[in-house]
C-alpha positions in Angstrom: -46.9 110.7 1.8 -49.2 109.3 -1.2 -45.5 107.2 -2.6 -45.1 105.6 1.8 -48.4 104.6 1.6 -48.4 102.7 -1.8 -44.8 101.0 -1.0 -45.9 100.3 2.6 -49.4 98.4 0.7 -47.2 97.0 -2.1 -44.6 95.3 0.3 -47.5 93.6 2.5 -49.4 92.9 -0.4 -45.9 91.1 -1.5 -45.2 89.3 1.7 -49.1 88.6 2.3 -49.0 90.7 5.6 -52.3 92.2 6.1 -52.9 96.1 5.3 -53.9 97.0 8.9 -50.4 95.1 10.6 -48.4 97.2 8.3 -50.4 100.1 9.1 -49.5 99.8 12.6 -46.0 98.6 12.1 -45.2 102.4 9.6 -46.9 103.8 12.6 -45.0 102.4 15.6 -41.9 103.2 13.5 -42.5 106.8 13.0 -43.2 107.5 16.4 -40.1 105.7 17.6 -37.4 107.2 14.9 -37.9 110.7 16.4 -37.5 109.5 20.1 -34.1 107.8 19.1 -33.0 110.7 17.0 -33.7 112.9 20.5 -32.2 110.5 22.7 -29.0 110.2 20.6 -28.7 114.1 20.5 -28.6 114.1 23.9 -26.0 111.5 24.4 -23.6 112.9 22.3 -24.1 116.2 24.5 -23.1 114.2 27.5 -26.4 113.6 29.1 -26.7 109.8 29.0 -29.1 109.6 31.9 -31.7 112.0 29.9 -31.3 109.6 26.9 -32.0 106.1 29.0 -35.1 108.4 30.2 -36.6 109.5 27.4 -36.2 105.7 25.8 -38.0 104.4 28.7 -40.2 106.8 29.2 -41.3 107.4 26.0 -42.8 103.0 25.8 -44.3 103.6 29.4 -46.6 106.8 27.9 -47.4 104.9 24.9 -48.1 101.8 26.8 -50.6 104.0 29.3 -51.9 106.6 27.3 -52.1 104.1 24.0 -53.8 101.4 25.5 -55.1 103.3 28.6 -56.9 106.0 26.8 -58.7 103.8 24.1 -59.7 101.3 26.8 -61.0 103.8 28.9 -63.4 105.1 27.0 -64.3 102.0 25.7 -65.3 101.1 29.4 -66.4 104.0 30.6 -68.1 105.9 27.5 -69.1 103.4 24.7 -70.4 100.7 26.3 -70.2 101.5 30.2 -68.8 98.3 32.3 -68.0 96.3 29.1 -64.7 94.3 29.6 -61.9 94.7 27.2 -60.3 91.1 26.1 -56.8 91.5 25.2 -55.6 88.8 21.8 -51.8 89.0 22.6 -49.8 86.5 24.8 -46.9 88.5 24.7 -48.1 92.3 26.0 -48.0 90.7 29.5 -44.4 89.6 29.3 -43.9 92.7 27.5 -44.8 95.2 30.2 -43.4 93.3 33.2 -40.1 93.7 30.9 -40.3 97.1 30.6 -41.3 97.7 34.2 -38.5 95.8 35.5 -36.0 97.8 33.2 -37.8 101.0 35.2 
């Protein structure tokens, strides 16, 4: 764990990415690996439609609960009808993609 962490600072150190992009990028990869190792288990058992569901279903929880949950209670808890300004162009198109492949 100690050995990821170092390499995962060294290499954006290396390629001047910040420590907190590469954070999230290590992240977003270990939750994905497992939901591909699942959904390729259960292709090779003959269940492709499970597979194609747990893909697609596995981005529209993370979408919901991982931007839904920290929202909320940013909202509703910290600082009660505060808006939430969103930095990124590209989450629109991003969703509306993932929607339509619903």
């Amino acid at each position: 764990s100690t050995f990821l962490l170092v390499q995962v600072t060294v290499i954006g150190y290396t390629l001047g990415i910040p420590d907190v992009i590469m954070g999230i990028t290590f992240l977003a990869a270990g939750t994905s690996v497992p939901d591909c190792m699942a959904s390729l288990i259960v292709a090779r058992q003959g269940l492709g439609d499970m597979a194609v569901s747990n893909t697609v279903g596995s981005n529209v929880f993370d979408i919901l609960v991982g931007l839904g949950v920290p929202w909320g209670l940013q909202t509703m808890a910290i600082d009660y009808g505060s808006t939430v300004k969103i930095n990124s162009k590209g989450l629109v198109y991003s969703v509306a993609l993932l929607l339509g492949s619903v």
